[in-house]
Residue frames as a rotation matrix with the C-alpha (Angstrom) as fourth column:
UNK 1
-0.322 0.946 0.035 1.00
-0.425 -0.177 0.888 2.59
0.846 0.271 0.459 -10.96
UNK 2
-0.996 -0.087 -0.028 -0.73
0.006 0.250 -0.968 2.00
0.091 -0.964 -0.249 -7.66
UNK 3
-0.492 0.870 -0.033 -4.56
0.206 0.153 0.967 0.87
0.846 0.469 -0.254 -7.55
UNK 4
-0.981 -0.190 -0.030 -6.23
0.086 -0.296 -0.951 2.74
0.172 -0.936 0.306 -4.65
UNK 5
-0.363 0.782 0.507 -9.62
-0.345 0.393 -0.852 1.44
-0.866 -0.484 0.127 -4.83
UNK 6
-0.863 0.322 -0.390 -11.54
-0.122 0.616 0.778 -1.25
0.491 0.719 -0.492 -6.36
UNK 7
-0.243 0.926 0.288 -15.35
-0.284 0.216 -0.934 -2.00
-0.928 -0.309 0.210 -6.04
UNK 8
-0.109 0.612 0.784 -17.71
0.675 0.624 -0.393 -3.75
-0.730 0.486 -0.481 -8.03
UNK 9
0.593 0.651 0.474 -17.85
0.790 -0.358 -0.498 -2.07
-0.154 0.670 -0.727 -11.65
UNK 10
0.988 -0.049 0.148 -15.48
0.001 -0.948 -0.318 0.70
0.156 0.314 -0.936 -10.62
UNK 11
0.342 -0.885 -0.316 -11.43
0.927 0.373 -0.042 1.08
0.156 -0.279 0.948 -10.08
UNK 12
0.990 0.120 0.072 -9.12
0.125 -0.989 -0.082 3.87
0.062 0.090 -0.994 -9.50
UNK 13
0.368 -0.929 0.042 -5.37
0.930 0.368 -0.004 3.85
-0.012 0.041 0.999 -10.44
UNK 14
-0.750 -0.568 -0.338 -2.74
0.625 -0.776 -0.083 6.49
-0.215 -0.274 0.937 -9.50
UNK 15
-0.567 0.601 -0.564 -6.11
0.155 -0.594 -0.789 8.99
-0.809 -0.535 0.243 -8.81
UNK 16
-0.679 0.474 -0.561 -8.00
-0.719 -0.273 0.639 8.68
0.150 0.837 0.527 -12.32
UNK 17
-0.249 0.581 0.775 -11.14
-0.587 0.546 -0.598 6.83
-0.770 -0.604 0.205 -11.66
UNK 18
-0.792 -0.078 -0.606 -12.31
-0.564 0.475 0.676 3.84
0.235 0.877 -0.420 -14.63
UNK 19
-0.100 0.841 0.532 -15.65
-0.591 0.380 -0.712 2.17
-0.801 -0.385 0.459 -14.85
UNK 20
0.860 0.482 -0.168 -14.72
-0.505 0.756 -0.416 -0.43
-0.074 0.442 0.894 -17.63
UNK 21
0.982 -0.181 0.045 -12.36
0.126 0.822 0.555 -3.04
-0.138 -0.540 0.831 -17.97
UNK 22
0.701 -0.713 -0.028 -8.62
-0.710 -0.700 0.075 -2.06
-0.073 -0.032 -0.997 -17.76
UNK 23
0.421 -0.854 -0.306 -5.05
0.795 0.509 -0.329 -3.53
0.437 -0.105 0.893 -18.52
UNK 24
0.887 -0.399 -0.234 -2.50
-0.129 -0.700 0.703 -1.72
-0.444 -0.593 -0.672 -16.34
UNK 25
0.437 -0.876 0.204 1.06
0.697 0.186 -0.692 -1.28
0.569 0.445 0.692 -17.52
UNK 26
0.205 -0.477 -0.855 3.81
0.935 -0.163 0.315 -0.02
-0.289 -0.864 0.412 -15.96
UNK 27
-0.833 -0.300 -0.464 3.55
0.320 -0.947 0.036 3.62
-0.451 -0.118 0.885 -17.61
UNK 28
-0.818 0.523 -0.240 -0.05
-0.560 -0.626 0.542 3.54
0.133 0.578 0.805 -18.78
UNK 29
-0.754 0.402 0.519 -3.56
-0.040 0.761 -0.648 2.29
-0.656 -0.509 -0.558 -18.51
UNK 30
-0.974 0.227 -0.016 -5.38
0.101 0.493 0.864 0.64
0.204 0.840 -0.503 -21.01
UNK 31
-0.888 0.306 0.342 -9.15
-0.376 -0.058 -0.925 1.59
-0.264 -0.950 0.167 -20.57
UNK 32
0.508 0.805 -0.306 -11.61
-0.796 0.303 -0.524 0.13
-0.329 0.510 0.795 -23.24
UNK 33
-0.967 -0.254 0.016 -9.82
-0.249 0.957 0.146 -3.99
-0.052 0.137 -0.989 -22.78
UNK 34
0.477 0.844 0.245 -12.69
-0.803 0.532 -0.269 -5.98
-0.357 -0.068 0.932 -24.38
UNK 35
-0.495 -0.400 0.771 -12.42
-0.293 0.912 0.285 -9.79
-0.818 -0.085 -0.569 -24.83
UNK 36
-0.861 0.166 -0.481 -13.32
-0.434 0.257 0.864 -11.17
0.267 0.952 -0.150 -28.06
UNK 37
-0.248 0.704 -0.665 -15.71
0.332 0.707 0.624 -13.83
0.910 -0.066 -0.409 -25.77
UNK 38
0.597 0.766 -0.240 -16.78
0.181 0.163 0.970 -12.20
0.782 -0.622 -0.042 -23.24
UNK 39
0.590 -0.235 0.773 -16.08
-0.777 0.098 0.622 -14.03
-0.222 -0.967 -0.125 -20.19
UNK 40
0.870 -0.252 0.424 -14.01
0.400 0.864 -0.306 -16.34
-0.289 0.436 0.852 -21.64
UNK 41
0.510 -0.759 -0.405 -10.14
-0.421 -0.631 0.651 -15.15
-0.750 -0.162 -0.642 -21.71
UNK 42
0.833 -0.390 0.392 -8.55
0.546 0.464 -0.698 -15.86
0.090 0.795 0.600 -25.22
UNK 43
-0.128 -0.990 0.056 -4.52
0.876 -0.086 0.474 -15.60
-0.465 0.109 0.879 -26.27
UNK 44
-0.152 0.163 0.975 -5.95
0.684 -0.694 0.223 -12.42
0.713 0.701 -0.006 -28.99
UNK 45
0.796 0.605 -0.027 -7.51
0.443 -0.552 0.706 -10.93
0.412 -0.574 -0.708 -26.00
UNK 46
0.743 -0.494 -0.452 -3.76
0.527 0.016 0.850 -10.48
-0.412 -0.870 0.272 -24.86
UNK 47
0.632 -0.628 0.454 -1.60
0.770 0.442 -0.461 -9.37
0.089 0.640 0.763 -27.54
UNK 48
0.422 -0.548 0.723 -0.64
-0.355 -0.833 -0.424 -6.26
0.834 -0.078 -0.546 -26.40
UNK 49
0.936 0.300 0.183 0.36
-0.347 0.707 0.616 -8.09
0.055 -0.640 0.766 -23.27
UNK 50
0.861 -0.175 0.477 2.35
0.257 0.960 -0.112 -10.19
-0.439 0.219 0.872 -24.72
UNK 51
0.574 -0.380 0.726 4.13
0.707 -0.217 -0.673 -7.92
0.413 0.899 0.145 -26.65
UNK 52
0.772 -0.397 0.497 5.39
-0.511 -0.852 0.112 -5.94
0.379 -0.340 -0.861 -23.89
UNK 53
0.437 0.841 -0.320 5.91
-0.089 0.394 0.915 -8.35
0.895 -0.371 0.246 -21.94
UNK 54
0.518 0.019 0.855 5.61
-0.780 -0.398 0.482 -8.54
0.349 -0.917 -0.191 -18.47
UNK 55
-0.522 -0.816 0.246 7.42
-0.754 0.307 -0.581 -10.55
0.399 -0.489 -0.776 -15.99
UNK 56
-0.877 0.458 0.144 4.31
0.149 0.544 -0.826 -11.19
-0.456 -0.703 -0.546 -14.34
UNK 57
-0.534 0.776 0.335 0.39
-0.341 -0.560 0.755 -10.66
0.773 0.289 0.564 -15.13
UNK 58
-0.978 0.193 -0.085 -1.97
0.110 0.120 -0.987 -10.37
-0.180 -0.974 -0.139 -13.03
UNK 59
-0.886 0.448 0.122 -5.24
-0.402 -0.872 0.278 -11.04
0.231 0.197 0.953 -13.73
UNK 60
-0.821 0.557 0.127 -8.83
-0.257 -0.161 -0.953 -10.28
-0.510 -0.815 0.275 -12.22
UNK 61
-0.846 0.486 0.219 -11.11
0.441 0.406 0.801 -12.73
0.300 0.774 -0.558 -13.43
UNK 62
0.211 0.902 0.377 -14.40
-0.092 -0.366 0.926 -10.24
0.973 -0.230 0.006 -11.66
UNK 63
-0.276 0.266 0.923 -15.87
-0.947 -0.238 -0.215 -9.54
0.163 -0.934 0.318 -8.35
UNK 64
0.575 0.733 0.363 -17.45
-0.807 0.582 0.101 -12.91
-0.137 -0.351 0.926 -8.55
UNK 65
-0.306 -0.936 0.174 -14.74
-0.551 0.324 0.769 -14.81
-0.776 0.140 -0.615 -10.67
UNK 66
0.351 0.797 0.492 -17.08
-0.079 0.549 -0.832 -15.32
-0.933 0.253 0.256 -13.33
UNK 67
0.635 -0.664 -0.395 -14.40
-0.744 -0.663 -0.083 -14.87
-0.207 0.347 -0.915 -15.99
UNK 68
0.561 -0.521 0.643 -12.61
0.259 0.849 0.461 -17.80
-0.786 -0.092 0.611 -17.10
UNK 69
0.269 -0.858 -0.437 -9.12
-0.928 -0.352 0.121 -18.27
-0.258 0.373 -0.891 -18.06
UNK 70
0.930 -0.237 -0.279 -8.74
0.051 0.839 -0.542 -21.35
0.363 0.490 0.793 -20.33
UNK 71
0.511 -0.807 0.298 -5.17
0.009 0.351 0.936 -23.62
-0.860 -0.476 0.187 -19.19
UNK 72
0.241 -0.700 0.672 -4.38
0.970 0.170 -0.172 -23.00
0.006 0.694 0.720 -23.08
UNK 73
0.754 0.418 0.506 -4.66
0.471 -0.882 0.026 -19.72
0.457 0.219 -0.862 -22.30
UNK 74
0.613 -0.597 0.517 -2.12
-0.736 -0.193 0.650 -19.19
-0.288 -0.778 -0.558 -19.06
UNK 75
0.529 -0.791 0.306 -0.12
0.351 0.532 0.770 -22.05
-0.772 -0.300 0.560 -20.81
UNK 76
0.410 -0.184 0.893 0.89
0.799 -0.399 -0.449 -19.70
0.439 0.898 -0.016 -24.11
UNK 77
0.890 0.003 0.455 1.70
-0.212 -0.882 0.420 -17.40
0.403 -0.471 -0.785 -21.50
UNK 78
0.818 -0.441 0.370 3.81
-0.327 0.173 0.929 -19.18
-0.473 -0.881 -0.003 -19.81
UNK 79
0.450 -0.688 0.570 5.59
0.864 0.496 -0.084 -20.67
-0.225 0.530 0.818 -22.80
UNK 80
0.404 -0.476 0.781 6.69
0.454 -0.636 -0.623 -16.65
0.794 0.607 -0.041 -23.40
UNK 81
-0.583 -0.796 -0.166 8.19
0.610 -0.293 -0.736 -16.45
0.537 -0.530 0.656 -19.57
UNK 82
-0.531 0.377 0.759 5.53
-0.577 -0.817 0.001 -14.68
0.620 -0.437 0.651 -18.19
UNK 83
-0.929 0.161 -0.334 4.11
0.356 0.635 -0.685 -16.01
0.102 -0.755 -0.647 -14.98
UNK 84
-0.552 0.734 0.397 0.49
-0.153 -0.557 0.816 -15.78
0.820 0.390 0.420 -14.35
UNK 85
-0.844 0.531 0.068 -1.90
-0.078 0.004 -0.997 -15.10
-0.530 -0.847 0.038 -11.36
UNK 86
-0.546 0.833 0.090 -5.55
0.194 0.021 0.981 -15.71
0.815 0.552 -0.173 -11.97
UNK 87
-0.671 0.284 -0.685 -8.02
0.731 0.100 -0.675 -14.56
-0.124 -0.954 -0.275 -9.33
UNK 88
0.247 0.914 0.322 -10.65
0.966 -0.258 -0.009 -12.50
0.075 0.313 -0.947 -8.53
UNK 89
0.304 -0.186 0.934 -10.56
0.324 -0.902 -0.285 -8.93
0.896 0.389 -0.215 -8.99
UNK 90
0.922 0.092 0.377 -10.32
-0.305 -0.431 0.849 -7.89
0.240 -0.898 -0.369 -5.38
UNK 91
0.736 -0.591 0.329 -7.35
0.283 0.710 0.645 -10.31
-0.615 -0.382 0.690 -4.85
UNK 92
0.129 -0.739 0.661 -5.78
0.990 0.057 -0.129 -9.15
0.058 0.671 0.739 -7.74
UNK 93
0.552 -0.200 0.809 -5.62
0.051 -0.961 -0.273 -5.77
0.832 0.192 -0.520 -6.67
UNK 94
0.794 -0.493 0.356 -4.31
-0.460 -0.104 0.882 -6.27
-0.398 -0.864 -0.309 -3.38
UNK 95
0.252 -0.849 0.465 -0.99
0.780 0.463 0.422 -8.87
-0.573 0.257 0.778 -5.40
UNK 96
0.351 -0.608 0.712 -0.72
0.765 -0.252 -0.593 -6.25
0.540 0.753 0.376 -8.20
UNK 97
0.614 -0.276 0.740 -0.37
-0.508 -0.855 0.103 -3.46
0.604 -0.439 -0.665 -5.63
UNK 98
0.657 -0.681 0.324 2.00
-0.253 0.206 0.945 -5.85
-0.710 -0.703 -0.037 -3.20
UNK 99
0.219 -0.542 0.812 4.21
0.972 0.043 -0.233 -7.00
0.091 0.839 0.536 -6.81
UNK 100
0.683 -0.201 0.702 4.02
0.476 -0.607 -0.637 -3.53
0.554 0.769 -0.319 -7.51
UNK 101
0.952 0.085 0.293 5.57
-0.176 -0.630 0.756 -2.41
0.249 -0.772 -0.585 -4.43
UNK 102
0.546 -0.783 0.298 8.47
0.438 0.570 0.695 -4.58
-0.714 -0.249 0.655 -4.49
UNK 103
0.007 -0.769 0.639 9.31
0.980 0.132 0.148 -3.61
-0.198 0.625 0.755 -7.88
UNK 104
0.544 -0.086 0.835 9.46
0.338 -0.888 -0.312 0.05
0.768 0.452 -0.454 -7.12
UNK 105
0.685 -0.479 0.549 11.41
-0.721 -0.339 0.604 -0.57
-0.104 -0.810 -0.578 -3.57
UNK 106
-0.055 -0.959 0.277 14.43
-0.998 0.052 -0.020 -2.04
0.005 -0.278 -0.961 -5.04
UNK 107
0.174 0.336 0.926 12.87
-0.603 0.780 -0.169 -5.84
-0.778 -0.529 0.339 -4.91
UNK 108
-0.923 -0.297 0.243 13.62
-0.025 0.679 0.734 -8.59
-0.383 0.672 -0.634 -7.24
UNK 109
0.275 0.842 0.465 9.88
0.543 0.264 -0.798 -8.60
-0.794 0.471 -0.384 -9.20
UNK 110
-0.650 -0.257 0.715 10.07
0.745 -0.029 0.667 -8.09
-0.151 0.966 0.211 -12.29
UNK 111
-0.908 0.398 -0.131 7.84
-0.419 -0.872 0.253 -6.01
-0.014 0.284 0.959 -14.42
UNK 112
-0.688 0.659 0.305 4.02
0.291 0.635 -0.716 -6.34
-0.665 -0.403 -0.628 -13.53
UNK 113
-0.915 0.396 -0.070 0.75
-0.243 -0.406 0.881 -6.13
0.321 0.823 0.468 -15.61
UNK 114
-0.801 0.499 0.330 -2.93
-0.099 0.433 -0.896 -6.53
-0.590 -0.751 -0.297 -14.52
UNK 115
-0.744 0.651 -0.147 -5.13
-0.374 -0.224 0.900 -6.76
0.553 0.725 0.410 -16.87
UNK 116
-0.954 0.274 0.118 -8.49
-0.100 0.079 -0.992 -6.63
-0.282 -0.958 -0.048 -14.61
UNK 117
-0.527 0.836 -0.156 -12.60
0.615 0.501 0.609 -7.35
0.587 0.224 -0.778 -15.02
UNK 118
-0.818 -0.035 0.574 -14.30
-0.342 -0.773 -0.534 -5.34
0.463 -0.633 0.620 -12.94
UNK 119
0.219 0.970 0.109 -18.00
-0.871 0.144 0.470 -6.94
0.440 -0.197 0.876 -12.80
UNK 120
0.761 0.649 0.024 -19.23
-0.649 0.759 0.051 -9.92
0.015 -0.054 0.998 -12.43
């Protein structure tokens, strides 16, 4: 999966365009990810996630970074081996597309997930 433009509100992943929030997986894309709170990332908000689960995640906390990931949040993550980026959306498309790149040329990343915000 390869994300080949992001803007405010909108995305576009391997040429299908998406105007709400998205998880990305490595053979599909999740396109109606709501959070339980909002802006406020919760462990529920992940479970599919979690259940796959990625090596990495990657995720885009908005254009603005108005989005918050709680530290119990990224630390349940971490207790299941999965490493986590937080950041803003923009940023997190440019890491999940450099991650992804490695781990389709042969590179030592693991499997990647983004699970992205688009707005605010």
């Amino acid at each position: 999966m390869k994300i080949e433009h992001y803007s405010f509100g909108n995305i576009t992943i391997d040429g299908k365009g998406y105007t709400s929030d998205v998880i990305i997986y490595p053979d599909r894309v999740y396109s109606s990810w709501w959070r339980k709170e909002g802006h406020n990332l919760q462990i529920e908000d992940l479970t599919d996630v979690v259940k796959a689960p990625p090596d990495i995640l990657v995720i885009g906390t908005g254009a603005s970074g108005v989005m918050k990931v709680p530290k119990e949040t990224v630390a349940h993550l971490e207790s299941k081996g999965i490493k986590v980026y937080a950041v803003r959306t923009g940023e997190a498309v440019d890491l999940f597309n450099k991650l992804q790149s490695k781990t389709s040329g042969g590179g030592k990343t693991g499997s990647v997930i983004a699970a992205l915000h688009l707005t605010c």
